[in-house]
C-alpha positions as CSV (number, residue, x, y, z in Angstrom):
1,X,89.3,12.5,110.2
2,X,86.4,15.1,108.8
3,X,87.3,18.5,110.5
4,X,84.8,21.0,110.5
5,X,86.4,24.4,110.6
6,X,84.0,27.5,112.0
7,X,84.9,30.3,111.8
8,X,83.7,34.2,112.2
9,X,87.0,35.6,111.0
10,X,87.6,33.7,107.2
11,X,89.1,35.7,103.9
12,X,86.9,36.0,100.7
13,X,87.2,37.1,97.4
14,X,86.5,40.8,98.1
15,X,88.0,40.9,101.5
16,X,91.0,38.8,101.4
17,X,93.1,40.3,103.6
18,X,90.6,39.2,106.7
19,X,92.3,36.5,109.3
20,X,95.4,35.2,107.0
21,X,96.0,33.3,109.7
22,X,93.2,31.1,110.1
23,X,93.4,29.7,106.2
24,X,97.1,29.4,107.0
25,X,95.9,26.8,110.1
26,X,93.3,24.9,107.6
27,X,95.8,24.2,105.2
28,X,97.9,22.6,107.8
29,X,95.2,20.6,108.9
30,X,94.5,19.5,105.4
31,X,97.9,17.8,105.4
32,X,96.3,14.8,107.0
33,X,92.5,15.1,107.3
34,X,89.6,15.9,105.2
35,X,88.8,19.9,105.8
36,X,85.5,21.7,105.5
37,X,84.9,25.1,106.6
38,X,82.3,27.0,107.4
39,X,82.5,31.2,107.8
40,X,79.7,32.3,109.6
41,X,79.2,35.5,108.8
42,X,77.6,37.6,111.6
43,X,75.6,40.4,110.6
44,X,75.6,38.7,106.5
45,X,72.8,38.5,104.1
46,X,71.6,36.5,101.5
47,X,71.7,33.0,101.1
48,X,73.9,30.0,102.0
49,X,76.7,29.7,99.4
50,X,79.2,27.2,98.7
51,X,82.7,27.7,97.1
52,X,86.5,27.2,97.2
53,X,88.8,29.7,98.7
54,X,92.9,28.9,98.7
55,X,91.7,25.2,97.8
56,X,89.7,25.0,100.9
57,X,85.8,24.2,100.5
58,X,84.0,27.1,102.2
59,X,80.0,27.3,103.3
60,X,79.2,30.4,103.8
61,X,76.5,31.2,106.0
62,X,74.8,34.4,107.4
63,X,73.9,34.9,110.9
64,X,71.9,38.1,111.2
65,X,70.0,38.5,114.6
66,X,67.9,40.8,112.9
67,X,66.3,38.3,110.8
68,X,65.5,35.1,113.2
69,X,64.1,33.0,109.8
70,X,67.2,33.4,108.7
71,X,69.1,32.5,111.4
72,X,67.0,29.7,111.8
73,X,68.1,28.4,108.7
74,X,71.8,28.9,109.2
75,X,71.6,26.7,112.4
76,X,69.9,24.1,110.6
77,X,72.8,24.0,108.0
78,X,75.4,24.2,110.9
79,X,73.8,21.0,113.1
80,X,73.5,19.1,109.9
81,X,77.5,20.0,109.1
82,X,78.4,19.9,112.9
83,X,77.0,15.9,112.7
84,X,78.7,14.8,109.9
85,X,82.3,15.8,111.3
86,X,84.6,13.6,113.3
87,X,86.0,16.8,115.4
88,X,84.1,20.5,115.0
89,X,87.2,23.4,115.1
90,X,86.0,26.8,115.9
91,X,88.4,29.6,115.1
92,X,87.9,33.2,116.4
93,X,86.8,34.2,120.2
94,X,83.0,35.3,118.1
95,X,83.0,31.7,116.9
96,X,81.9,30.2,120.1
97,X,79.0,32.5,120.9
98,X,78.2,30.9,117.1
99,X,78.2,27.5,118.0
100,X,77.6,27.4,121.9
101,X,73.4,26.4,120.7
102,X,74.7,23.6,119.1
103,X,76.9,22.3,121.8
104,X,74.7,19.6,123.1
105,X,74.8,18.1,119.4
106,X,78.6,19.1,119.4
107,X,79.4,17.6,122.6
108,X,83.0,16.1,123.4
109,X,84.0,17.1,119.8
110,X,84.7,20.6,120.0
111,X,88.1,22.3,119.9
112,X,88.9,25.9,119.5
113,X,92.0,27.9,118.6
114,X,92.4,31.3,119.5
115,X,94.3,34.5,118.1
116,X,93.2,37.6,119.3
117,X,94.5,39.2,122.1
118,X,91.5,41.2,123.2
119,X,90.3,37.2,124.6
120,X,93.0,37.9,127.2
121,X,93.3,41.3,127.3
122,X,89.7,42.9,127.1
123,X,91.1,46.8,128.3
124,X,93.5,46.8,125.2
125,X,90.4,46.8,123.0
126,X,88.0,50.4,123.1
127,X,84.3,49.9,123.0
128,X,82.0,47.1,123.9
129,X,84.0,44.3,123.9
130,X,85.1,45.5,127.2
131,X,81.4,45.0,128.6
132,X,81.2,41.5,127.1
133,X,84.6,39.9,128.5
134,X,82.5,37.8,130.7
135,X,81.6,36.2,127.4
136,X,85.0,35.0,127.7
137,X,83.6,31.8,129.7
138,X,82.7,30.1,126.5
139,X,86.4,28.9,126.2
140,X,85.1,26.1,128.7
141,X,82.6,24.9,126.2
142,X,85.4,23.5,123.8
143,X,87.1,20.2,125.3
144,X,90.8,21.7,124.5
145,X,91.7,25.6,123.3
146,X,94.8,26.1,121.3
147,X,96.5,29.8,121.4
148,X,99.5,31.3,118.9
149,X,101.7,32.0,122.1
150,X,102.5,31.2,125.5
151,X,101.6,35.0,126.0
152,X,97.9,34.1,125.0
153,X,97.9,30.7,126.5
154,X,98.8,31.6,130.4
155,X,96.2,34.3,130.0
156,X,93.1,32.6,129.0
157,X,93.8,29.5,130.7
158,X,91.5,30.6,133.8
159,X,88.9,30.7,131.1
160,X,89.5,27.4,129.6
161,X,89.2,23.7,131.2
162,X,91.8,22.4,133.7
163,X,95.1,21.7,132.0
164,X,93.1,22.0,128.2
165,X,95.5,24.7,126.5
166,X,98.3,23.8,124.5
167,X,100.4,26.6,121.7
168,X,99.7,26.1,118.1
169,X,102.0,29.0,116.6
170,X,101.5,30.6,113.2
171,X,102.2,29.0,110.1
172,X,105.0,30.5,108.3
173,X,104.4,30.0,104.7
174,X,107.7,28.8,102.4
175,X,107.7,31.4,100.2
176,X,109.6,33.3,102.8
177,X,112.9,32.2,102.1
178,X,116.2,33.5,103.0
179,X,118.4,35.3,100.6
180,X,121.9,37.2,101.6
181,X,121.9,40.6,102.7
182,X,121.6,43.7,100.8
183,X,124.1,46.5,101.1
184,X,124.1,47.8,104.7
185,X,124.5,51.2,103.4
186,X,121.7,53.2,104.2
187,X,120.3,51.3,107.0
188,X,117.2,49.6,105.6
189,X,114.3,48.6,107.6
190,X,111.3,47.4,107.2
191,X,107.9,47.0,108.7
192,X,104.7,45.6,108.0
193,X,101.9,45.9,109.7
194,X,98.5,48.2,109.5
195,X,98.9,52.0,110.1
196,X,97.0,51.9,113.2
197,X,97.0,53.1,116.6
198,X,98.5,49.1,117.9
199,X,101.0,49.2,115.6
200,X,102.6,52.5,116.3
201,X,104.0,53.6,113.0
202,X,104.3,57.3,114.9
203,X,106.7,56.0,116.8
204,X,108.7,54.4,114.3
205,X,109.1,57.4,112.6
206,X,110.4,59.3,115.6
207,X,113.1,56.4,115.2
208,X,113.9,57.4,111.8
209,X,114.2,60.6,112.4
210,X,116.8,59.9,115.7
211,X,118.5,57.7,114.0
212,X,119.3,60.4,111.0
213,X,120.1,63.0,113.6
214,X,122.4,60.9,115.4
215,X,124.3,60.1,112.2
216,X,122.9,57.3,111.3
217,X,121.5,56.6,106.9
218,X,118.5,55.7,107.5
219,X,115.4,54.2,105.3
220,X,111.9,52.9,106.6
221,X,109.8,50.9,104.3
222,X,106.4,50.4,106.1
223,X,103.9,47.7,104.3
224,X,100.3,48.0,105.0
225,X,98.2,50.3,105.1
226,X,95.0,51.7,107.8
227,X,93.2,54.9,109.3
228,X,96.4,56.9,110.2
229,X,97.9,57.1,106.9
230,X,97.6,61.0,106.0
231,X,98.5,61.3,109.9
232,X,101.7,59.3,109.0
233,X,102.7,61.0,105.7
234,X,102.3,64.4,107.4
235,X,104.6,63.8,110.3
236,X,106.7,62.2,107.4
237,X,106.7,65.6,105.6
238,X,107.0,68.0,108.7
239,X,110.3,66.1,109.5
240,X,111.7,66.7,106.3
241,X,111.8,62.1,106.2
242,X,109.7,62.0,102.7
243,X,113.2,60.7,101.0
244,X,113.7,58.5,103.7
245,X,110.3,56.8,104.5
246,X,108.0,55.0,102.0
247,X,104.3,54.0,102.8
248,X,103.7,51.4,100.2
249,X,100.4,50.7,101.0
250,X,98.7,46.9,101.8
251,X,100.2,44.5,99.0
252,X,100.3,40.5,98.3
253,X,101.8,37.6,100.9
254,X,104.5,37.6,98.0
255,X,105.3,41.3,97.7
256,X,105.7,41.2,101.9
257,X,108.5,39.0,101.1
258,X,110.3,41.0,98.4
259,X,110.1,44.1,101.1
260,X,111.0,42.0,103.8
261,X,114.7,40.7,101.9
262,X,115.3,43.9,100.7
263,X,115.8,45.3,104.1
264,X,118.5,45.1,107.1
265,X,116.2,44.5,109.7
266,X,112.5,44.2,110.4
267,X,111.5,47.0,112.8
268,X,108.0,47.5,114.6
269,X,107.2,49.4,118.3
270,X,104.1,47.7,118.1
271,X,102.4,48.2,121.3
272,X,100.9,44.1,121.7
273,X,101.4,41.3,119.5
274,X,100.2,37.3,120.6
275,X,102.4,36.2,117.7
276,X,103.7,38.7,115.2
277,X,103.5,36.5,112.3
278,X,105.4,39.4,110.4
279,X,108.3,39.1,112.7
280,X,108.4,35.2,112.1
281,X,108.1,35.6,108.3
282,X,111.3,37.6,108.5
283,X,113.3,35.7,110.5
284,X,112.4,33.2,108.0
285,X,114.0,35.6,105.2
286,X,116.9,35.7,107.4
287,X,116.3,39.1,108.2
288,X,117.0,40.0,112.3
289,X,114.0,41.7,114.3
290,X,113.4,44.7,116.6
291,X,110.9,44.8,119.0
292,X,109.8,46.3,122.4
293,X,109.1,43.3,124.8
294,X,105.2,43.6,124.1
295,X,103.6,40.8,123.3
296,X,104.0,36.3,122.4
297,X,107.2,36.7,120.0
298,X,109.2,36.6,123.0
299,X,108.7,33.1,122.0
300,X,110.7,33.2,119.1
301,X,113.0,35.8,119.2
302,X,116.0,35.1,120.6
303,X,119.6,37.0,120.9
304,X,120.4,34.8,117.5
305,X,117.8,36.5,115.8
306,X,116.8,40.0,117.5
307,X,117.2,42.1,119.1
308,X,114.0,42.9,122.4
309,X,113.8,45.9,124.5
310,X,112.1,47.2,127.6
311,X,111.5,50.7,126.9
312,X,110.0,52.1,124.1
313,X,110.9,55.5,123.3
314,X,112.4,57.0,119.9
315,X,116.3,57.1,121.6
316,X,116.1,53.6,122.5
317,X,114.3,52.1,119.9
318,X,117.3,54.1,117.6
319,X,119.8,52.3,119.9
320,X,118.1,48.7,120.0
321,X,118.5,49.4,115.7
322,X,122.2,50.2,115.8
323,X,122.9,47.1,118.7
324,X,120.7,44.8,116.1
325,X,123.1,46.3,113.1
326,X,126.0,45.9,114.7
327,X,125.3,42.1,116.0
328,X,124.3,40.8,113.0
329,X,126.2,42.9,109.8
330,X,128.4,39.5,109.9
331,X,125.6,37.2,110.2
332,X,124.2,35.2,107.2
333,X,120.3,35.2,106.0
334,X,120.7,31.3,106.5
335,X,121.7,31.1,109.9
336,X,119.4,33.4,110.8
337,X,116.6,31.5,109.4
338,X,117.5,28.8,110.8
339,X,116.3,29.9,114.1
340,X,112.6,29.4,113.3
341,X,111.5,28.0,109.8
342,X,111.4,24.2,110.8
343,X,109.3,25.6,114.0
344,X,106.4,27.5,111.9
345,X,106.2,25.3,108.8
346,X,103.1,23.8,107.6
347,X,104.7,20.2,108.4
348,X,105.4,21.2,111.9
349,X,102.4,23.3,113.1
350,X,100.1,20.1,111.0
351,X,102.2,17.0,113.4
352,X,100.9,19.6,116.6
353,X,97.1,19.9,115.5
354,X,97.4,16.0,115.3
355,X,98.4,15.6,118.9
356,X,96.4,18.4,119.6
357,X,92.9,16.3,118.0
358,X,94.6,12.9,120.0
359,X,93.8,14.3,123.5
360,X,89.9,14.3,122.2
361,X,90.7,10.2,122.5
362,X,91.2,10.5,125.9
């Protein structure tokens, strides 16, 4: 079939780190159908451009409020792309409000997949997304609404048709592979992830710093970067961690993965994930996780892969490490892998959009 991908959130040459996720989705679909996508870029200038990101053909098109000509223009090019596909895929909650004019050409085409967890959870995100969450009725334009976890899915299902949500996870590319463990001696753990409020990387250092004074030879490796670096790297230096804790900074999918196997155990007290899509990409290393029970990787991480707790502070968080250490010091990368790479590859999550586009036949 001709798929027309929208989507708000899509990765370009100068941002590519934007919404991995979503390209990682349209390559699936590409497996079996013929993919365009468009990235509607709200609040963008200049003209309507076409070009190829990650092998994908990408329109992109501005939608500026301020300038109604333009936007004029970009609907015209969206109802004369919207026509030509055999299903229309919007991707981001912002994608809707993008394509809800157009739903009377759209019509019984329309599908949607969803990944942000403000959709459900509206008082997780500051500011004025919390006065739009009636917005959040849009899901019902869309015949049927995928979501990353069964988190997402049970929350936004009052906002969706009757019985029209099914889970699409993540897509867990193959270059994370599994490869034996390094030396248990120090500790190593790892965690990627933005240094931002969500993610928490305060608390993981107050782990670090337990763990050393409990005994314990400890190194943290956190990849990614975000607004509370110097924040970070002072607490670092006023606990005396600097030899201890490395901020490498935002690097390439493939670098993730060179981190990721050179550590014990992935660690992150994130505060809410609807997926983690870190978490899956090192169980797919054959690396074990630790997490507070916050968030949709409760649907993947099991006791033969991590290790999930309900409270969050530094002493137990240290604890949940040395249980996770202990467990699995004996366990191989392979077996641990095992446990979720068939689930998130780009096979799998591809044979699920398929029966996912069937129930449009219905």
């Amino acid at each position: 079939m001709r798929i027309l991908i929208v989507s708000t959130w899509f990765p370009s040459a100068d941002r590519p780190d934007i919404a991995p996720f979503n390209v990682a989705h349209a390559k699936a679909i590409t497996r079996n159908h013929d993919v365009q996508v468009v990235h509607a870029q709200l609040g963008g200038s200049g003209p309507i451009r076409q070009e190829e990101y990650a092998g994908l053909p990408v329109t992109r098109v501005p939608i500026n409020p301020r300038r109604p000509l333009a936007v004029a223009r970009s609907l015209s090019t969206l109802r004369r792309l919207v026509r030509g596909a055999d299903v229309v895929h919007s991707m981001a909650f912002s994608s809707l409000g993008v394509l809800a004019p157009l739903y009377p050409v759209i019509g019984k085409r329309w599908v949607h997949t969803e990944h942000w967890s403000g959709t459900a959870f509206p008082d997780r995100i500051p500011g004025v997304w919390q006065r739009l969450s009636a917005a959040r009725h849009l899901l019902r334009l869309p015949r049927r609404v995928s979501t990353v976890s069964s988190v997402l899915a049970e929350a936004i299902a009052k906002f969706a048709r009757r019985d029209a949500v099914d889970v699409i996870p993540c897509v867990v590319d193959e270059s994370f592979r599994p490869v034996p463990q390094p030396s248990w001696t120090p500790l190593k753990l790892v965690a990627v992830g933005g240094l931002v409020t969500g993610k928490r990387p305060q608390s993981a250092v107050d782990t670090v710093r337990e763990l050393v004074a409990t005994g314990v030879d400890t190194h943290l490796t956190w990849v990614g970067d975000g607004a509370l670096h110097d924040e970070i790297r002072e607490r670092i230096t006023e606990y005396g961690l600097a030899d201890r804790i490395d901020l490498v900074g935002a690097v390439s999918p493939e670098k993730v993965a060179d981190h990721v196997r050179a550590a014990n155990l992935f660690f992150l007290p994130t505060a809410f994930e609807t997926f983690l899509a870190a978490g899956a990409e090192a169980i797919a290393c054959g690396r074990p996780v630790v997490l507070p029970n916050t968030g949709g990787f409760t649907d993947y991480v099991t006791e033969a892969n991590g290790v999930i707790i309900e409270q969050d502070d530094p002493k137990t968080l240290a604890q949940a490490v040395q249980q996770a250490r202990d467990r699995f010091a004996d366990v191989s990368a392979d077996t641990i892998s095992a446990t979720g790479t068939s689930r998130f590859s780009e096979e799998t999550i591809a044979e699920k959009f398929d029966e996912f586009y069937s129930h449009l036949e219905k």
